[in-house]
Each structure stands twice: as C-alpha cells, then as structure tokens.
C-alpha positions in Angstrom: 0.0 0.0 0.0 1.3 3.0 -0.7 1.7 5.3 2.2 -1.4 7.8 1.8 -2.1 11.2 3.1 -4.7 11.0 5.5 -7.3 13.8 7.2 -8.5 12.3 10.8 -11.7 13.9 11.1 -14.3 14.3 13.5 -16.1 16.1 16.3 -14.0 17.7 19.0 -13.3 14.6 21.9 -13.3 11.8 19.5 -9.8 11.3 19.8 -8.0 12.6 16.4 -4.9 13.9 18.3 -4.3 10.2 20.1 -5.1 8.3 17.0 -3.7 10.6 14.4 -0.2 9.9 15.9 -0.9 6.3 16.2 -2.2 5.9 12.8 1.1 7.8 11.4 3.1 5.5 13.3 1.5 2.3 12.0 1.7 3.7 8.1 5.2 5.2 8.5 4.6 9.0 8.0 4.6 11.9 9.7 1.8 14.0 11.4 0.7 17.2 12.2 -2.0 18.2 14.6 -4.8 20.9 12.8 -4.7 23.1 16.5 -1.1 23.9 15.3 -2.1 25.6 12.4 -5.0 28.3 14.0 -3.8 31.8 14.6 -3.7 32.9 17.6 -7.0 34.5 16.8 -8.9 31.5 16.5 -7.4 30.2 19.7 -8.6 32.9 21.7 -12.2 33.1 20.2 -12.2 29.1 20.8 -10.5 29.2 24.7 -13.4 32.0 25.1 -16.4 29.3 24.2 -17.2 31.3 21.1 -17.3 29.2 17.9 -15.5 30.0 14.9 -16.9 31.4 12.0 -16.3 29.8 8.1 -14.5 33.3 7.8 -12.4 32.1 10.6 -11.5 28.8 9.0 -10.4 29.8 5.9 -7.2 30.7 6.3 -6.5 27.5 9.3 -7.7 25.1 6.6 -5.6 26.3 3.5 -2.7 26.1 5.9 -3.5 22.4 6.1 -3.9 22.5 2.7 -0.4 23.2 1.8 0.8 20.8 4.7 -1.1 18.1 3.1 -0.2 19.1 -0.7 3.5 18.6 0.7 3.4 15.4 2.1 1.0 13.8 -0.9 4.3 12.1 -2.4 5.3 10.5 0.5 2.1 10.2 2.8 1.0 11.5 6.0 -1.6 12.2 8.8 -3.2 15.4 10.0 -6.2 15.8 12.4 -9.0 18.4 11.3 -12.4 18.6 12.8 -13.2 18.6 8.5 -16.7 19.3 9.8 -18.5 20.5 6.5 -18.3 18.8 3.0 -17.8 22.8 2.4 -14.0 22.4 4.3 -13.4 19.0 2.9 -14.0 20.3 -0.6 -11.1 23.2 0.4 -9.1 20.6 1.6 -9.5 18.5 -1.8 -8.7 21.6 -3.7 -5.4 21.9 -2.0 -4.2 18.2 -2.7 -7.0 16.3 -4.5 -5.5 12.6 -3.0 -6.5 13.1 0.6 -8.2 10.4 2.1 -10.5 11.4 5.4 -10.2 9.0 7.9 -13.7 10.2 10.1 -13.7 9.1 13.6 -17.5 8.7 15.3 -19.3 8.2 18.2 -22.6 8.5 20.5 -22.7 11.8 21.9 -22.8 10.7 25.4 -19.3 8.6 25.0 -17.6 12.2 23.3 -18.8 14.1 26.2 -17.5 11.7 28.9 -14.2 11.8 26.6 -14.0 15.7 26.7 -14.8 15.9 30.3 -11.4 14.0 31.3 -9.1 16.2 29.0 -6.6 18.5 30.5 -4.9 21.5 29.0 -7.3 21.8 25.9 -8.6 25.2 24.7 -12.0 23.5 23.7 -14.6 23.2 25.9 -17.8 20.5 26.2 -19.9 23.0 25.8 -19.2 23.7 22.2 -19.8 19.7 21.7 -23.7 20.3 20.8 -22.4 23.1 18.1 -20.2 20.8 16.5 -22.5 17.6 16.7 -25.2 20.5 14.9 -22.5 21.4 12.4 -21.1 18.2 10.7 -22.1 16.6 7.8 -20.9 13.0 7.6 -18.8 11.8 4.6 -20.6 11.2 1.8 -20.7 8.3 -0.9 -18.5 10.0 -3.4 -15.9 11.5 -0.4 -12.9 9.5 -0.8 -12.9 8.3 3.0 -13.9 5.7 5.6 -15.7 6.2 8.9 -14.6 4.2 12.2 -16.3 4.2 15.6 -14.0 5.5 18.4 -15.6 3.1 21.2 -12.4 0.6 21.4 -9.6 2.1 22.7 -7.3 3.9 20.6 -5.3 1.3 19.3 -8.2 -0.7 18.4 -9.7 2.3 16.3 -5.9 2.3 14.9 -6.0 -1.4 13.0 -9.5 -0.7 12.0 -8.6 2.6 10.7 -5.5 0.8 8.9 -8.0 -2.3 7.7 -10.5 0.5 6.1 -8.0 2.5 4.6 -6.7 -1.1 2.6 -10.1 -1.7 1.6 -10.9 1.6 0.4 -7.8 1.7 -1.7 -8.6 -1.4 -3.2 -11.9 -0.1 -4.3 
C-alpha cells in the first residue's frame, strides 16, 4: 500500500490527536496536529467558548492544505475537525488525493471523553455546536468512517483495515 495522506476527522473529543499519531506511526509517515495551524486569533475566540466562523477557517484550513499538498508524495496524517463537505471540498482543492479518515461516536461517550481532558482550549460545551455542524462523509468523499468506542489502538488497526479496503476499491 502506498503510504497515503490522511485527514483524521471528526467532532471535538473523538480522539484525532491520540489516534492521528498512532495511525502515522502504523503507516510510517509523519503527522501534524490541525490546533497547530489556528492563529492565535482563532485560539482565543475558541479558549473564550465562542465558535468560529467559516471566515475564521479559511485561512486555518488552507494552511493544512499546503501541509497536506506537501506530504502527498510520501504520505501522512493530520487531524482536522473537517466538519463540513464545504471544508473537505477546500481541503481537496489543495491536494486532490487526501483520504478522510472520520472518527464517530454516541454523543454521550464524546462528552465523557472531553470531560477527562486537560490542558485543551475547547470546551464540552461547544460539543452540541459541532454535533449540529457536521455533515458526515458522503458516498462520493474518498474516505472511511470508524467508531471511536475501542480504545485507541483498536480504532488504529480498523482505521488501517478500512484504509486497505478503500484503496482497493
């Protein structure tokens, strides 16, 4: 398989910074966490409960954008919430051969999740907007959905499994 260049989507809590790493690890490529590429603006409006605005991701998802157009040749993994068809479509326009790797769950089981983090500008109170806000892959996305209720190296294999089979498609 050749390595590919993967977008770990998903809701805020589902656990794209644990198994983004994880993933990258089992295909042999690097990754870069999405939070690393908001200004600081973003940050701020995020660590003050208010939710950013499409005119707020714009710029944070092109950023990925070139990331991910730089690592197509060789593969790689970057979370991104990816919430809207709108930002996957952005993301696509940037490098056409990502792959979104979108990591789901009851609501209840996200909460709990958010609730034990530490040290994370996003709160559980923004869960509800996001749950309101995403639009699941679609049929012709080029992607594959995994539940996040194993643990995280569980969701890892079956994350690697799906991305086999969807290549082979």
């Amino acid at each position: 398989m050749q390595a590919p260049l993967v977008v770990v989507m998903g809701v805020s809590g589902t656990g794209k910074t644990t198994v983004g790493p994880l993933l990258a690890e089992a295909l042999g490529v690097p990754y870069a966490e999405a939070d690393d590429f908001h200004p600081p603006a973003n940050i701020a409006k995020m660590s003050a409960g208010t939710p950013l605005g499409d005119e707020d991701r714009w710029p944070w998802l092109d950023a990925i954008g070139v990331w991910a157009h730089d690592h197509i040749a060789h593969g790689g993994v970057v979370s991104c919430s990816a919430l809207k068809r709108s930002y996957r479509d952005r993301l696509r326009a940037a490098e056409p051969g990502v792959v979104f790797l979108h990591l789901t769950g009851e609501r209840k089981l996200i909460a709990d999740r958010m609730q034990e983090r530490k040290g994370h500008f996003f709160s559980g109170a923004m869960l509800d907007s996001q749950l309101a806000t995403l639009e699941p892959l679609q049929p012709d996305e080029n992607g594959v959905a995994v539940d996040i209720a194993p643990g995280p190296e569980t969701i890892t294999e079956q994350a690697v499994a799906a991305l086999r089979r969807a290549e082979r498609q």
